[in-house]
mmCIF file of the N, C-alpha and C atoms, coordinates in Angstrom:
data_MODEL
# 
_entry.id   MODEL 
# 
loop_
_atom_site.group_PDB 
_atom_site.id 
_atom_site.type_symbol 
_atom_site.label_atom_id 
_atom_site.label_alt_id 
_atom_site.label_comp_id 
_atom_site.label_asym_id 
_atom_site.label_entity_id 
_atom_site.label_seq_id 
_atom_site.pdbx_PDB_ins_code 
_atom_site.Cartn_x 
_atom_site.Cartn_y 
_atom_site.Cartn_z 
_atom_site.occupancy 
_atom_site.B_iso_or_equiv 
_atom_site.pdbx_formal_charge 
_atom_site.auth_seq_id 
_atom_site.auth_comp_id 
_atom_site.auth_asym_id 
_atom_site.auth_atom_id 
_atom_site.pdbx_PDB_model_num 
ATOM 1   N N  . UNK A 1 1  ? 12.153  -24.505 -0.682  1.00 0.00 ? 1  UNK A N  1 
ATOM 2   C CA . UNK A 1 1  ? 11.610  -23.262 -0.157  1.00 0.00 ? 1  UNK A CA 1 
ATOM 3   C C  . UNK A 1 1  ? 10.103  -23.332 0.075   1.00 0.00 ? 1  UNK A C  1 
ATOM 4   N N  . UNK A 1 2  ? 9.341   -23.779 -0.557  1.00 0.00 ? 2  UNK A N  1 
ATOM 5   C CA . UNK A 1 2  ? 7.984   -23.967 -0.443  1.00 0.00 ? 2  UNK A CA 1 
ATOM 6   C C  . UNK A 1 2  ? 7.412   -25.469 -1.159  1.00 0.00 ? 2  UNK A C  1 
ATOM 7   N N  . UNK A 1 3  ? 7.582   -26.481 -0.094  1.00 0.00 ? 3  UNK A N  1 
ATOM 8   C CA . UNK A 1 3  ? 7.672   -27.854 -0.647  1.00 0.00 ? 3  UNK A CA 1 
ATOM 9   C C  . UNK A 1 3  ? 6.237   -28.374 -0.597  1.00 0.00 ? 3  UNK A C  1 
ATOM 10  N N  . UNK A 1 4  ? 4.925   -27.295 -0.632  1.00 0.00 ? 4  UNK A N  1 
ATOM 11  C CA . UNK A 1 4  ? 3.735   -27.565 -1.074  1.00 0.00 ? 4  UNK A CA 1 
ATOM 12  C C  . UNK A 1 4  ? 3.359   -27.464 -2.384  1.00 0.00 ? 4  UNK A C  1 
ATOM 13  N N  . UNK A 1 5  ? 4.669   -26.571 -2.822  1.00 0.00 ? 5  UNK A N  1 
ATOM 14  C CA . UNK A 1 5  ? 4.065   -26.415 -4.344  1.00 0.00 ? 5  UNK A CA 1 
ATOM 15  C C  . UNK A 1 5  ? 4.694   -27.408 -5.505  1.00 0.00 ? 5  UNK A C  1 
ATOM 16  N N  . UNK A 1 6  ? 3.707   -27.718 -6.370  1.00 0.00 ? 6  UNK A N  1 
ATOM 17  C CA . UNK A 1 6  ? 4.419   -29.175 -6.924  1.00 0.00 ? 6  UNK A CA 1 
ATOM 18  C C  . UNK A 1 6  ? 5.144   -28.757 -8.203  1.00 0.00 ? 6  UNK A C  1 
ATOM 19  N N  . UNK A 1 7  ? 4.074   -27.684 -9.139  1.00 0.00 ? 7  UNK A N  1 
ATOM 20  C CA . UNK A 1 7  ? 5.015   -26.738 -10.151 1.00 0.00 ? 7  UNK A CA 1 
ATOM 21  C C  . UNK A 1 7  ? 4.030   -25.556 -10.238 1.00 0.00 ? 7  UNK A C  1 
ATOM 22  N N  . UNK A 1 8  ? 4.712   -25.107 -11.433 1.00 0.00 ? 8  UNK A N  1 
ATOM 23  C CA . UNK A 1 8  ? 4.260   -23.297 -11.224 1.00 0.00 ? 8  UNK A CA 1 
ATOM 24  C C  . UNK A 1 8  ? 4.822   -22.910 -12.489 1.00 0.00 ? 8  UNK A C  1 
ATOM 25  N N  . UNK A 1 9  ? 3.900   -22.195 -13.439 1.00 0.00 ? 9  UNK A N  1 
ATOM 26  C CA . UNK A 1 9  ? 4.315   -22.156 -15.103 1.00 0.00 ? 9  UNK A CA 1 
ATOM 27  C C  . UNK A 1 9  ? 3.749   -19.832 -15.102 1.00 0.00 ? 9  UNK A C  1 
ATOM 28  N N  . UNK A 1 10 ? 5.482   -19.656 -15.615 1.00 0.00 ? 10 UNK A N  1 
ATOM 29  C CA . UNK A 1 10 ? 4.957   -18.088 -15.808 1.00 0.00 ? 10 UNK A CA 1 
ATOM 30  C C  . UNK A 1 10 ? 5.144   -17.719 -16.592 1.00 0.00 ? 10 UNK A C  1 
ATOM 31  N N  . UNK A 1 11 ? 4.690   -16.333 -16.855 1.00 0.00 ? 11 UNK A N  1 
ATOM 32  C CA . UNK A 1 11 ? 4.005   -15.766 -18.166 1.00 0.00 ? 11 UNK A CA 1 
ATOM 33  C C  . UNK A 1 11 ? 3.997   -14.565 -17.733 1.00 0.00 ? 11 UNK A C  1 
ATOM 34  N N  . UNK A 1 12 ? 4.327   -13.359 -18.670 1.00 0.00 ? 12 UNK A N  1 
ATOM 35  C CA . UNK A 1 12 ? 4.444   -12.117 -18.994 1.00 0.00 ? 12 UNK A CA 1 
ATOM 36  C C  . UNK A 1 12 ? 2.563   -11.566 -20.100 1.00 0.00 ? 12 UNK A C  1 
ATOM 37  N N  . UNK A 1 13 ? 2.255   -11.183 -19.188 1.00 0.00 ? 13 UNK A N  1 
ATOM 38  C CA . UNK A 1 13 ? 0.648   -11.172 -19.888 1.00 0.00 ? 13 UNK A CA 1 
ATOM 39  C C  . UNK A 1 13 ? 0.302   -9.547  -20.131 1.00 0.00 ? 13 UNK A C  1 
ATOM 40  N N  . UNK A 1 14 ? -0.629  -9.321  -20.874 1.00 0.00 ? 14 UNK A N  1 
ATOM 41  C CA . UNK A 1 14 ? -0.729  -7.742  -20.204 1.00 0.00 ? 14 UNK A CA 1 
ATOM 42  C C  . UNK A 1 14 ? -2.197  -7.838  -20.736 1.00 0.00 ? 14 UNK A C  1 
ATOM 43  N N  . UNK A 1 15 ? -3.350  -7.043  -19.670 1.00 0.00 ? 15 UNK A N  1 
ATOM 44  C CA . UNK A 1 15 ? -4.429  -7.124  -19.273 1.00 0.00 ? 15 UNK A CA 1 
ATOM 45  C C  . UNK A 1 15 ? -4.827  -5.610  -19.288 1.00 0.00 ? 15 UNK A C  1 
ATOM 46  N N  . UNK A 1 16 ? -5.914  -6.090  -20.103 1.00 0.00 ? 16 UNK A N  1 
ATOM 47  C CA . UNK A 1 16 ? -7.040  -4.582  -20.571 1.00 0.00 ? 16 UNK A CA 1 
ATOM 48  C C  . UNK A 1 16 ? -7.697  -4.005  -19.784 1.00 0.00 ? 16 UNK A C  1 
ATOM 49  N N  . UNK A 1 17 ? -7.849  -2.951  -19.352 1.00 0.00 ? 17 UNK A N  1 
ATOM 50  C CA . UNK A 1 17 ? -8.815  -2.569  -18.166 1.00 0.00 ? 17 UNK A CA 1 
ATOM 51  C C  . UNK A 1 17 ? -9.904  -2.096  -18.889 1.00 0.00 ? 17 UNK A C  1 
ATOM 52  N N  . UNK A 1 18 ? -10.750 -1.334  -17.880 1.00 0.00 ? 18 UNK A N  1 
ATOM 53  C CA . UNK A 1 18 ? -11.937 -0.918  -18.259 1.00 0.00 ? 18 UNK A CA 1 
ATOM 54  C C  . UNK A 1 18 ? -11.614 0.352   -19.447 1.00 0.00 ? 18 UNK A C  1 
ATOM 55  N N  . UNK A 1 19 ? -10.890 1.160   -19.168 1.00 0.00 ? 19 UNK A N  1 
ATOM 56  C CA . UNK A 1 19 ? -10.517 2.628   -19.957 1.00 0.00 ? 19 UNK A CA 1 
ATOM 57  C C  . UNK A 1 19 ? -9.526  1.846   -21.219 1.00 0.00 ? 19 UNK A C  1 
ATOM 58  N N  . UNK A 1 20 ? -9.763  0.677   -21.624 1.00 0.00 ? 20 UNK A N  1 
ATOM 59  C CA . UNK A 1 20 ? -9.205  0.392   -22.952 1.00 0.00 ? 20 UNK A CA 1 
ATOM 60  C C  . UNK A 1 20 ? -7.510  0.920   -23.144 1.00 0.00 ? 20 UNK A C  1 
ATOM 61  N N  . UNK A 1 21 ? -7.077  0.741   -21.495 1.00 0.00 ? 21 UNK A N  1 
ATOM 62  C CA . UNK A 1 21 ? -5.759  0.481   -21.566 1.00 0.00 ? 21 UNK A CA 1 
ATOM 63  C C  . UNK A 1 21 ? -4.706  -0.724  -21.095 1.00 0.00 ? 21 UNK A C  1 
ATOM 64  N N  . UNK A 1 22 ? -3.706  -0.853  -20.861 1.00 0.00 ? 22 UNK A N  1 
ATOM 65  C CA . UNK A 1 22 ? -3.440  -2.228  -21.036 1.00 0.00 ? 22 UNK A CA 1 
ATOM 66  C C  . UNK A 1 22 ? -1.772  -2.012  -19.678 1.00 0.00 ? 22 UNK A C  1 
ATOM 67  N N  . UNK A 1 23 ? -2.257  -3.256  -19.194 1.00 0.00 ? 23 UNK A N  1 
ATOM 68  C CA . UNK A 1 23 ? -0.925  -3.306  -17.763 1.00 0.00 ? 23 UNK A CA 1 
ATOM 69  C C  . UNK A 1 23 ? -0.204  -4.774  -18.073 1.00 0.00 ? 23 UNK A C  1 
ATOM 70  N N  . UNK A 1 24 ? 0.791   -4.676  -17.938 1.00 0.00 ? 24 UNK A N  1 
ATOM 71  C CA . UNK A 1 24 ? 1.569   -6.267  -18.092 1.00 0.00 ? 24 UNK A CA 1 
ATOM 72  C C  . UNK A 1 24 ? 1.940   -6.203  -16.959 1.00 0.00 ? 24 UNK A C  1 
ATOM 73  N N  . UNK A 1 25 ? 1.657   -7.739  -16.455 1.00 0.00 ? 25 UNK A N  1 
ATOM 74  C CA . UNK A 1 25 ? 1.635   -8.730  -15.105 1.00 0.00 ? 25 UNK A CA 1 
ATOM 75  C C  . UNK A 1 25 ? 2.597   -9.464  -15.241 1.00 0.00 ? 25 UNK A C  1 
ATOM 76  N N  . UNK A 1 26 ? 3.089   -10.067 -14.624 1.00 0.00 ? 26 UNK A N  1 
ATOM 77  C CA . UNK A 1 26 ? 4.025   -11.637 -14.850 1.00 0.00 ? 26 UNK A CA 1 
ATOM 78  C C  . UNK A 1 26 ? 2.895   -12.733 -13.605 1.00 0.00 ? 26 UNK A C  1 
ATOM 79  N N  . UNK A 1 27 ? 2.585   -13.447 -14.779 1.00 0.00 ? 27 UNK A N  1 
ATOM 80  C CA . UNK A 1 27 ? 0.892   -14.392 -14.154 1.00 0.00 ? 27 UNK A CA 1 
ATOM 81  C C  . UNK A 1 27 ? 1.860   -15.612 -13.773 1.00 0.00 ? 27 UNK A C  1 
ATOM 82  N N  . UNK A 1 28 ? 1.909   -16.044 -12.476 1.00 0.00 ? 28 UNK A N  1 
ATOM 83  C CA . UNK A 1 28 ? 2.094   -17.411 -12.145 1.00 0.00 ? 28 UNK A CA 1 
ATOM 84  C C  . UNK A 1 28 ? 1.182   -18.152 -11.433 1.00 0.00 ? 28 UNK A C  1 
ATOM 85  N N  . UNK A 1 29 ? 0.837   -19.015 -12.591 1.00 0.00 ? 29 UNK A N  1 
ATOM 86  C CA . UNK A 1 29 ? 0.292   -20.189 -12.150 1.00 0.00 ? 29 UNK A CA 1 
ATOM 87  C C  . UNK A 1 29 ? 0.779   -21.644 -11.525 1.00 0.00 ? 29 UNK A C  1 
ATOM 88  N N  . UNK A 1 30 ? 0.048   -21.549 -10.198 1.00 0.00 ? 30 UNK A N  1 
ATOM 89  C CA . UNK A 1 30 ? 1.005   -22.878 -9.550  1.00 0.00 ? 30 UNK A CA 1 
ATOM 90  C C  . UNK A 1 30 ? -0.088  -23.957 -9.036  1.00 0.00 ? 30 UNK A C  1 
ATOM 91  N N  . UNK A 1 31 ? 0.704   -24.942 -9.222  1.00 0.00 ? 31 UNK A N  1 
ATOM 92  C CA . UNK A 1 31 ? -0.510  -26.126 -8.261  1.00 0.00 ? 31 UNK A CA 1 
ATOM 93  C C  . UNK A 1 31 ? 0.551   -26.629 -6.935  1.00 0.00 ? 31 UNK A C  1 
ATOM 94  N N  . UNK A 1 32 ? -0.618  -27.083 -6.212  1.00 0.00 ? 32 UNK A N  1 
ATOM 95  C CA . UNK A 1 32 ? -0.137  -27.563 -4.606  1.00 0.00 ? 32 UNK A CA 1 
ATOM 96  C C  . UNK A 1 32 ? -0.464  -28.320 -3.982  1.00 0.00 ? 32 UNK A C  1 
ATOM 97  N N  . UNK A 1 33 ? 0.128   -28.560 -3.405  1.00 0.00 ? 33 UNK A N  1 
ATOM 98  C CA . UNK A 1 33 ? -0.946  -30.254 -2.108  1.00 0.00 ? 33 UNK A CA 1 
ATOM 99  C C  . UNK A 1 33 ? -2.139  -29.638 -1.489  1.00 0.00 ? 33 UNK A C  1 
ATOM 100 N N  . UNK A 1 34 ? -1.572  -28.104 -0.941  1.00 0.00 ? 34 UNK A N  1 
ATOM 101 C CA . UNK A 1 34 ? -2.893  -27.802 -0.193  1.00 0.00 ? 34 UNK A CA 1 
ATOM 102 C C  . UNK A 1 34 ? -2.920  -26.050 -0.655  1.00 0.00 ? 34 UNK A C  1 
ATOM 103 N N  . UNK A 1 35 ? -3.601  -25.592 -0.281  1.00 0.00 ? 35 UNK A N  1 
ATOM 104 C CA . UNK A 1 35 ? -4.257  -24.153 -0.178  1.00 0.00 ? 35 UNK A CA 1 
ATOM 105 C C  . UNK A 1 35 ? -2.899  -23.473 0.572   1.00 0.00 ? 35 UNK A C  1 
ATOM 106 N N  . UNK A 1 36 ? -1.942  -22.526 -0.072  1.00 0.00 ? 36 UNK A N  1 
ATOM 107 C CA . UNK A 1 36 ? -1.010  -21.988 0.426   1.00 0.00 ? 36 UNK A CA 1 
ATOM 108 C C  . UNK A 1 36 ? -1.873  -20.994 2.027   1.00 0.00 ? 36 UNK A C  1 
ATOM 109 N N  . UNK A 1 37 ? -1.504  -20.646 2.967   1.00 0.00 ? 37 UNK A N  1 
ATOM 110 C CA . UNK A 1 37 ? -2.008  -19.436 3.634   1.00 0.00 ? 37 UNK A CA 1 
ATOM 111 C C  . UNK A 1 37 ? -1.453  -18.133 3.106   1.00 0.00 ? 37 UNK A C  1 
ATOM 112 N N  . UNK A 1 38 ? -2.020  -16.961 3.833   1.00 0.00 ? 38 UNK A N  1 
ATOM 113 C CA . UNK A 1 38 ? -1.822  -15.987 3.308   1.00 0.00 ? 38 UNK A CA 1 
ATOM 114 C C  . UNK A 1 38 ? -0.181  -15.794 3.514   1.00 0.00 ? 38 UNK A C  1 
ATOM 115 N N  . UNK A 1 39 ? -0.054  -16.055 4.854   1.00 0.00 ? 39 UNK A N  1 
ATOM 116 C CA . UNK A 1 39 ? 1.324   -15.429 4.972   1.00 0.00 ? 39 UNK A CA 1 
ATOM 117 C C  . UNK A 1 39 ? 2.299   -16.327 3.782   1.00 0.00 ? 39 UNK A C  1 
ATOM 118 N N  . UNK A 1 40 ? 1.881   -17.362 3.476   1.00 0.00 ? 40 UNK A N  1 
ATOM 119 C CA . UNK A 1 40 ? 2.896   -18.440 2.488   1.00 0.00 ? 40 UNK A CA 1 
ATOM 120 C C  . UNK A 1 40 ? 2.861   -17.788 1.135   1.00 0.00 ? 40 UNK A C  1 
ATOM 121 N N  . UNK A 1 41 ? 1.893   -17.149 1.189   1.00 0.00 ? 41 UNK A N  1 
ATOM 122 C CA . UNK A 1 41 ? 1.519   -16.889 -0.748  1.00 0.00 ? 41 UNK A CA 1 
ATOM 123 C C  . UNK A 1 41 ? 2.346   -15.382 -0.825  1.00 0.00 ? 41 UNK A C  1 
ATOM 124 N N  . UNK A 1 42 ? 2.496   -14.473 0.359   1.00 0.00 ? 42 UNK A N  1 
ATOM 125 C CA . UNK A 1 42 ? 2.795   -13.411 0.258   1.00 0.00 ? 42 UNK A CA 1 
ATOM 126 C C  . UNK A 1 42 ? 4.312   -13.618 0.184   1.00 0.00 ? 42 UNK A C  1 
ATOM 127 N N  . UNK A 1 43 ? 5.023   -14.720 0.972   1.00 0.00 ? 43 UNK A N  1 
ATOM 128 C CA . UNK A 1 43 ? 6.444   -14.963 0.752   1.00 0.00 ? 43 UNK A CA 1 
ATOM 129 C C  . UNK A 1 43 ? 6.727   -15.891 -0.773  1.00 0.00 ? 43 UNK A C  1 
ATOM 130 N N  . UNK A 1 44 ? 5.960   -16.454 -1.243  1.00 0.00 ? 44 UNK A N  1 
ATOM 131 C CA . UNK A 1 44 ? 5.907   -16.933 -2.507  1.00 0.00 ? 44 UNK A CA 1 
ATOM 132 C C  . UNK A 1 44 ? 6.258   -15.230 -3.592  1.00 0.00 ? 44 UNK A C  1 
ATOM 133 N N  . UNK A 1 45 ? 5.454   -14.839 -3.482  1.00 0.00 ? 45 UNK A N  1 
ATOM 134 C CA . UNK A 1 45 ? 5.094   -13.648 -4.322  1.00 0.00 ? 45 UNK A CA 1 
ATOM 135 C C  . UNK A 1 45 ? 6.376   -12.987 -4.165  1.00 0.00 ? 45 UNK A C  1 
ATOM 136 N N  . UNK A 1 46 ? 6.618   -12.507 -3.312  1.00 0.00 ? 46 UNK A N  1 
ATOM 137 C CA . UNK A 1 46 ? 7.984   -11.670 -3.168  1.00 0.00 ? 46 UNK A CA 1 
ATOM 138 C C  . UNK A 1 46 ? 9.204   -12.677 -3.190  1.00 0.00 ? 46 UNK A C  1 
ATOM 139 N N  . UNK A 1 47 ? 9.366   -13.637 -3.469  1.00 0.00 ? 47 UNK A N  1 
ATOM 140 C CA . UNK A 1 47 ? 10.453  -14.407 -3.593  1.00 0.00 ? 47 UNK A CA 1 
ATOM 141 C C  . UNK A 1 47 ? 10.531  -14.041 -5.174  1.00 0.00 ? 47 UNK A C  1 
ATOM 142 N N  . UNK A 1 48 ? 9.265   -14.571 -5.751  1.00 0.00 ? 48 UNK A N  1 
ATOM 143 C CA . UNK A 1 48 ? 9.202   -14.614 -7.394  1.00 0.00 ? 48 UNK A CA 1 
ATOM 144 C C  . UNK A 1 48 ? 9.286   -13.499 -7.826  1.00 0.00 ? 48 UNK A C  1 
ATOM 145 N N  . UNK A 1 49 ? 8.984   -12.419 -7.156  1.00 0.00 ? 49 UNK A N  1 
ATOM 146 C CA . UNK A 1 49 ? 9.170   -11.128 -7.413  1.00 0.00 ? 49 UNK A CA 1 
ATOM 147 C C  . UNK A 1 49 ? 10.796  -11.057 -7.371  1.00 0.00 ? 49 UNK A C  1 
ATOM 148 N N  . UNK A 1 50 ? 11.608  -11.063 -6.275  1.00 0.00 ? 50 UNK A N  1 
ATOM 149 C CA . UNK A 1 50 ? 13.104  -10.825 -6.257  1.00 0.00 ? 50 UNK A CA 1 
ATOM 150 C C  . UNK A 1 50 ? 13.481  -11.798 -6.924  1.00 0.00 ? 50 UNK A C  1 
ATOM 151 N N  . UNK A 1 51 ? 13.499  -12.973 -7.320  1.00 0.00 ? 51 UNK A N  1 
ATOM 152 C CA . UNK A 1 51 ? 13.902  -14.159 -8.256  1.00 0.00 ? 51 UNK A CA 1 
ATOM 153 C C  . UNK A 1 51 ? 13.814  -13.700 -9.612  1.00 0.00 ? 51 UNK A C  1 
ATOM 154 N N  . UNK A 1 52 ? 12.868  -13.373 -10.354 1.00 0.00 ? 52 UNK A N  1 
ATOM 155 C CA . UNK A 1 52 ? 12.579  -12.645 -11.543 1.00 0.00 ? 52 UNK A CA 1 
ATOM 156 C C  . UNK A 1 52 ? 12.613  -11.135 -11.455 1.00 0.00 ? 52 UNK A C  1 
ATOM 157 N N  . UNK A 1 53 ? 13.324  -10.335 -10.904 1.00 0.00 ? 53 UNK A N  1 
ATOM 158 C CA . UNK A 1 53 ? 13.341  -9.551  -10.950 1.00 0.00 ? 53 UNK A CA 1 
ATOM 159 C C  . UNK A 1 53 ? 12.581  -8.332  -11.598 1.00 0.00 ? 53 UNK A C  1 
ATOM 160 N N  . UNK A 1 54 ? 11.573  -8.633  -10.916 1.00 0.00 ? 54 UNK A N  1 
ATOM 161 C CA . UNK A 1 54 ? 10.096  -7.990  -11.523 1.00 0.00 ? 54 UNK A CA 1 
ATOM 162 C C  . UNK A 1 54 ? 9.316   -7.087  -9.912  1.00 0.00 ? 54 UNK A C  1 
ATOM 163 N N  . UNK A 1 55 ? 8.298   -6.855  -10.578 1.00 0.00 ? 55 UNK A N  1 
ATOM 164 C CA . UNK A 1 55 ? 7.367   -5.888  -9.418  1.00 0.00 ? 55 UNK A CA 1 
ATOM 165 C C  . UNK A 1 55 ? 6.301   -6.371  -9.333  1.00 0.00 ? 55 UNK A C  1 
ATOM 166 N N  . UNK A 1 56 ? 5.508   -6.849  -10.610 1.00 0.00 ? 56 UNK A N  1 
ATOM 167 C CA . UNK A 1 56 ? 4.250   -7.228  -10.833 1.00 0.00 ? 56 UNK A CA 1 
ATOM 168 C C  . UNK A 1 56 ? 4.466   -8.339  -10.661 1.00 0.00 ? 56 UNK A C  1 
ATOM 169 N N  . UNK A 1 57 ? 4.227   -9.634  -10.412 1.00 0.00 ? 57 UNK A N  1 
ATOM 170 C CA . UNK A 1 57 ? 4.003   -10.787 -9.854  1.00 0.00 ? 57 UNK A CA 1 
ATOM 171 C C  . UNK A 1 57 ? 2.097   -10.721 -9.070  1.00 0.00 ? 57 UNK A C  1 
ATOM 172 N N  . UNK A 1 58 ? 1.510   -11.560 -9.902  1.00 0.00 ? 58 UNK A N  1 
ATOM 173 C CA . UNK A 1 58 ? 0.165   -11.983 -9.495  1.00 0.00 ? 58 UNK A CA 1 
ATOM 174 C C  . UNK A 1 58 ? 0.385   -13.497 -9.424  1.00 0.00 ? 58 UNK A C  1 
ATOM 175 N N  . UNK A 1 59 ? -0.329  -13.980 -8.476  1.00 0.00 ? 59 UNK A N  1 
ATOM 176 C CA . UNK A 1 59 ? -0.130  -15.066 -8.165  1.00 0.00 ? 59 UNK A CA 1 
ATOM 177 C C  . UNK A 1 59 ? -2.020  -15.848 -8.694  1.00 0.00 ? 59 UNK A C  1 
ATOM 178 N N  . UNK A 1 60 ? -2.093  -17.380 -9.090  1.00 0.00 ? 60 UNK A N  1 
ATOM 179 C CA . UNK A 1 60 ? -3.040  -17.668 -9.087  1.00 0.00 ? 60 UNK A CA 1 
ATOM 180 C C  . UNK A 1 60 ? -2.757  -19.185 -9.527  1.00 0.00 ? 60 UNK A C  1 
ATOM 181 N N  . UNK A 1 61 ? -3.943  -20.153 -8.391  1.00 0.00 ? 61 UNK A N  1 
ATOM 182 C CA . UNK A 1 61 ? -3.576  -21.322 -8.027  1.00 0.00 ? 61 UNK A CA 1 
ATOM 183 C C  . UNK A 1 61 ? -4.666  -22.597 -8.992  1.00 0.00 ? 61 UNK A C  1 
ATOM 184 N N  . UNK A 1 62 ? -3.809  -23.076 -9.512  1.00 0.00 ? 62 UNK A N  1 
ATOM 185 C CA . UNK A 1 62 ? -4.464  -24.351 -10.207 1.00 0.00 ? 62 UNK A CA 1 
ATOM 186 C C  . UNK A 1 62 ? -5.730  -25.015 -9.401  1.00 0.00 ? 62 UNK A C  1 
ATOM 187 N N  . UNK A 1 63 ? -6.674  -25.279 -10.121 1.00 0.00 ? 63 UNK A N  1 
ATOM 188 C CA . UNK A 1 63 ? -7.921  -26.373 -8.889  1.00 0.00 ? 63 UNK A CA 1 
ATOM 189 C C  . UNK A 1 63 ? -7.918  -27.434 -9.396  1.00 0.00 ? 63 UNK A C  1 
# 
């Protein structure tokens, strides 16, 4: 499905905001041959989103 990405490790996180309240994400971190484009990262995201059956899906790329 997306044969730039080599792996991708996720995680259920939840992140403090400013008002000292707290949101859980599902954080995937992925590495790749190259720099996904936008339109690639947005079909990434919503795949992992309907795959894990989740809403929150943030995406963020290994350097």
């Amino acid at each position: 499905l997306f044969p730039d990405v080599n792996s991708l490790s996720i995680n259920k996180t939840a992140l403090v905001n400013q008002k000292d309240s707290t949101v859980t994400i599902t954080a995937v971190i992925y590495d790749s041959t190259k720099i996904l484009s936008g339109n690639d990262t947005e079909k990434l995201k919503m795949w992992l989103n309907e795959r894990l059956s989740v809403k929150d899906v943030e995406l963020f790329r290994k350097h």
